[in-house]
Rosetta silent file (secondary structure, phi, psi, omega in degrees, C-alpha in Angstrom):
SEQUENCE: XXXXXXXXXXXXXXXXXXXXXXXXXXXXXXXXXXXXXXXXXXXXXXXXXXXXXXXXXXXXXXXXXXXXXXXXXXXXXXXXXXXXXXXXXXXXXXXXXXXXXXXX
SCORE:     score description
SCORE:     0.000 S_00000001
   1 L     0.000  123.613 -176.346    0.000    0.000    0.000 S_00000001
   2 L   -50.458  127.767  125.859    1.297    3.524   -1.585 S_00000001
   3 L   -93.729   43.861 -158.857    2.146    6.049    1.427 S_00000001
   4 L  -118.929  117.430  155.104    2.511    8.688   -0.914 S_00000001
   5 L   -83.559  139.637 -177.673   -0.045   11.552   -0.036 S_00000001
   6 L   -89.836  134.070  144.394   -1.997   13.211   -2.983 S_00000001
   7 L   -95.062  163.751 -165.245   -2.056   16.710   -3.104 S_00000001
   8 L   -72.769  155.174  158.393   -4.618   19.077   -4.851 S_00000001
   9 L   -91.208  166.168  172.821   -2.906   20.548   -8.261 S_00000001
  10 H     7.694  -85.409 -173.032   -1.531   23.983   -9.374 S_00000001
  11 H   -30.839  -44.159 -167.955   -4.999   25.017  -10.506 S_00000001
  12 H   -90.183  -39.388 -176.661   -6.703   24.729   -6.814 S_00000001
  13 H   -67.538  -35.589 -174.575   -4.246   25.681   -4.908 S_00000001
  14 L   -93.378   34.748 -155.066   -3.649   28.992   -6.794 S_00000001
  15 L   -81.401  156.352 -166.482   -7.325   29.342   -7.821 S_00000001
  16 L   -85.677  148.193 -174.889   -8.499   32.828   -7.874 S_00000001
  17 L  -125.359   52.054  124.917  -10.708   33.669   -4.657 S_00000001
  18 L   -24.304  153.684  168.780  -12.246   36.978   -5.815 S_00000001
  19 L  -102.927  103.427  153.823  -16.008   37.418   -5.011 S_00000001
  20 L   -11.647  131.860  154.888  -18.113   36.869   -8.685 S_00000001
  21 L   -50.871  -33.724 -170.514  -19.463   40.389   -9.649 S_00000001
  22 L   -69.507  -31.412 -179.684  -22.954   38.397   -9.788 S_00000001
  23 L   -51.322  -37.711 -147.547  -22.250   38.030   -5.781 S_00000001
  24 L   -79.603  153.599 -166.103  -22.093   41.581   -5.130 S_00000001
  25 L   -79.694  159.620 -171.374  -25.627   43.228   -4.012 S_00000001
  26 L   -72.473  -28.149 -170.753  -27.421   44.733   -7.094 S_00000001
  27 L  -119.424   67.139 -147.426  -27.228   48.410   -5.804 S_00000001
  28 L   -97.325   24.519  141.127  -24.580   48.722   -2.946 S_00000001
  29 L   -81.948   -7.911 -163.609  -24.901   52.383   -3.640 S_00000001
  30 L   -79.513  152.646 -163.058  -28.130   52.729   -2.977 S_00000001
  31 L  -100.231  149.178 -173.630  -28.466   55.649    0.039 S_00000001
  32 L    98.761  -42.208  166.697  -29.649   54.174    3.230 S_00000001
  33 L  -128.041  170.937  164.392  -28.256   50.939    3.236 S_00000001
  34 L  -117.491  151.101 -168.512  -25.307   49.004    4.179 S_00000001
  35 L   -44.584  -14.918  158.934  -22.999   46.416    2.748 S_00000001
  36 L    68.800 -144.008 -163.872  -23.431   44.230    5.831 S_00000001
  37 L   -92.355   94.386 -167.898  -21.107   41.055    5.422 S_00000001
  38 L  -125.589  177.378  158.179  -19.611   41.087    1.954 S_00000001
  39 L   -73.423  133.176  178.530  -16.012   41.208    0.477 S_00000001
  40 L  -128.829  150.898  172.743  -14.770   44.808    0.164 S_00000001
  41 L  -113.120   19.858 -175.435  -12.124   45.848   -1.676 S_00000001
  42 L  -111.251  152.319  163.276  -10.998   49.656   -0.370 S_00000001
  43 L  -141.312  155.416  173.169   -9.696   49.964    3.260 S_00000001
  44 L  -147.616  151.796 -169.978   -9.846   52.784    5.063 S_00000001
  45 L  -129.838  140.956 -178.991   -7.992   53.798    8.448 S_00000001
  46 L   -98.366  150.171  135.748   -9.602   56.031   10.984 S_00000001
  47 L  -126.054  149.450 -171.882   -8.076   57.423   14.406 S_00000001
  48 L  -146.894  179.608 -175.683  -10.452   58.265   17.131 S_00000001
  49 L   -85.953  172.327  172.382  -10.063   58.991   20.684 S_00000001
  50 L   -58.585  -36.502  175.643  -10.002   56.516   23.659 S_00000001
  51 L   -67.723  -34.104  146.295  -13.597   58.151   24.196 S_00000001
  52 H   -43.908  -79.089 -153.147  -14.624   57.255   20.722 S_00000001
  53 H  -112.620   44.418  143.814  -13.990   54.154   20.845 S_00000001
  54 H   -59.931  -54.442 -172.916  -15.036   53.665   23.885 S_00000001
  55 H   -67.255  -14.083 -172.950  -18.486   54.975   23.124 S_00000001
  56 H   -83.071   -7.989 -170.380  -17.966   52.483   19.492 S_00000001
  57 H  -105.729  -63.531 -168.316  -17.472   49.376   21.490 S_00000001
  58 H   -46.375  -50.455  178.106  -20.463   50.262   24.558 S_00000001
  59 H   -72.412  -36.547 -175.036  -23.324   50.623   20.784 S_00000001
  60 H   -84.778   52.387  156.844  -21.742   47.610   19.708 S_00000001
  61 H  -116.073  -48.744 -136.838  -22.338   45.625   22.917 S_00000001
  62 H  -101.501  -30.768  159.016  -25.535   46.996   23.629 S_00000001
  63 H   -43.484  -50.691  171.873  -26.778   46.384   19.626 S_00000001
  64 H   -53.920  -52.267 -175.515  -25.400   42.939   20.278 S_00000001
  65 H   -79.280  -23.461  162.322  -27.246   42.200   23.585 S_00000001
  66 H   -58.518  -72.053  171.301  -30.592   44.019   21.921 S_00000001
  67 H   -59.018  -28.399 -171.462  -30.503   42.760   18.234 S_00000001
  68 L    57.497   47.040  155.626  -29.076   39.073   19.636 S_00000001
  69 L  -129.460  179.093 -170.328  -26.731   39.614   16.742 S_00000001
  70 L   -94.473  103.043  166.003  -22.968   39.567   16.581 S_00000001
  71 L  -130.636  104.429  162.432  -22.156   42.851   15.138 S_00000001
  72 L   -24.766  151.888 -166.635  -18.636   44.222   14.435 S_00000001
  73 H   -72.164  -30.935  174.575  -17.304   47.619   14.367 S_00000001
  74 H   -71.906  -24.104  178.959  -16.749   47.798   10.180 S_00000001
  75 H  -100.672    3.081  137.023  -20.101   46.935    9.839 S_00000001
  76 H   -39.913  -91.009  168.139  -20.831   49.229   12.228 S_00000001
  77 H   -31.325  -53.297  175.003  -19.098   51.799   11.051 S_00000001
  78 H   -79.130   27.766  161.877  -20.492   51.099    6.996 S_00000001
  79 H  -105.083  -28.096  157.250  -23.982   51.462    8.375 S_00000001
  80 H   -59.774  -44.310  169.527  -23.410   54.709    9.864 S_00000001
  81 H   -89.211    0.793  158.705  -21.986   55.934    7.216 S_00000001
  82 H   -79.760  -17.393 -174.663  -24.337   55.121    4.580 S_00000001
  83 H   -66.059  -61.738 -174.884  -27.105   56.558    7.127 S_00000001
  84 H   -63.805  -31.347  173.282  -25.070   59.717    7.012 S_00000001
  85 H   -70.824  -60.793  173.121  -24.446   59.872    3.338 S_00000001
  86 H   -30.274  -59.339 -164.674  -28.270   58.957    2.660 S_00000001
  87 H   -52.491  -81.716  152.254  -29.150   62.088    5.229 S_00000001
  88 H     8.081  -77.058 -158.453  -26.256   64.379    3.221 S_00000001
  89 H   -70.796   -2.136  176.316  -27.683   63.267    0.055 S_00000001
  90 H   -84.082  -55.787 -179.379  -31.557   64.364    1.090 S_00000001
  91 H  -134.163   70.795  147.691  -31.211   67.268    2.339 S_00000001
  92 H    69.769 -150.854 -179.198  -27.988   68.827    1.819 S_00000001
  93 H   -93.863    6.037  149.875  -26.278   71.275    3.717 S_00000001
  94 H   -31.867  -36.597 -133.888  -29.177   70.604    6.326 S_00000001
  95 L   -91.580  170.318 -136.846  -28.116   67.388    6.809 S_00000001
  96 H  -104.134  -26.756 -161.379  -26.978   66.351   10.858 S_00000001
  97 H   -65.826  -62.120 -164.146  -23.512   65.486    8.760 S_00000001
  98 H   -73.495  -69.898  162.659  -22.818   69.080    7.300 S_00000001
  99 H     8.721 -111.267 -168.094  -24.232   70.508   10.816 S_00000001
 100 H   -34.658  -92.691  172.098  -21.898   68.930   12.481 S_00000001
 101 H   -19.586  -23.698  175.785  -18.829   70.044   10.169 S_00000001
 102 H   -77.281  -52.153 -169.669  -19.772   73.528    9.919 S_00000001
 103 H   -56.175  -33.867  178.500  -20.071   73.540   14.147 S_00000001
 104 L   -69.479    0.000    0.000  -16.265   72.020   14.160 S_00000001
C-alpha cells in the first residue's frame, strides 16, 4: 500500500478567490443601506479617541445584547456611514452630517 499523499494541483491551490461580480448586491450604492457582510475591496484607516472608541465598542455591545446579533465595528461603522451619506444626500447642507462640520 502507496504512502505517498496526494495533493490538490496547481490550478486549486492557486485558484483565484475573488467574489463573482454576480455576488455583489445589485445596488450597494443605494443611500440608506449598508454592505453588511460582503467582500470589500478599499480599506480605510480612521483614528479616534479613547472616548470614541469607547463609546464604538459600549453601541456595539448593547446592539449585540438588543438585536441578539454579533455585530462588528466595520459593519458598524459602513452602516453609519451610509445613514449619514443617505441624510447628506436628502437634504444637503441641512443634513446632521454638514451641521456637524460647519459647528467644528
Amino acid at each position: 500500500m502507496p504512502r505517498r499523499v496526494s495533493l490538490p494541483g496547481a490550478d486549486e491551490l492557486f485558484r483565484s478567490t475573488a467574489t463573482p461580480k454576480t455576488l455583489v448586491p445589485a445596488n450597494p450604492e443605494e443611500p440608506g443601506s449598508s454592505s453588511g457582510r460582503v467582500r470589500h475591496d478599499e480599506k480605510i484607516t480612521i483614528y479616534v479617541t479613547a472616548t470614541e472608541l469607547l463609546a464604538v465598542e459600549q453601541a456595539r455591545l448593547k446592539l449585540r445584547s438588543e438585536l441578539g446579533k454579533n455585530v462588528d465595528r466595520g459593519r458598524m461603522v459602513r452602516a453609519v456611514l451610509a445613514l449619514a451619506l443617505a441624510d447628506l444626500d436628502e437634504h444637503g447642507m441641512d443634513s446632521a452630517l454638514a451641521q456637524r462640520l460647519r459647528d467644528q
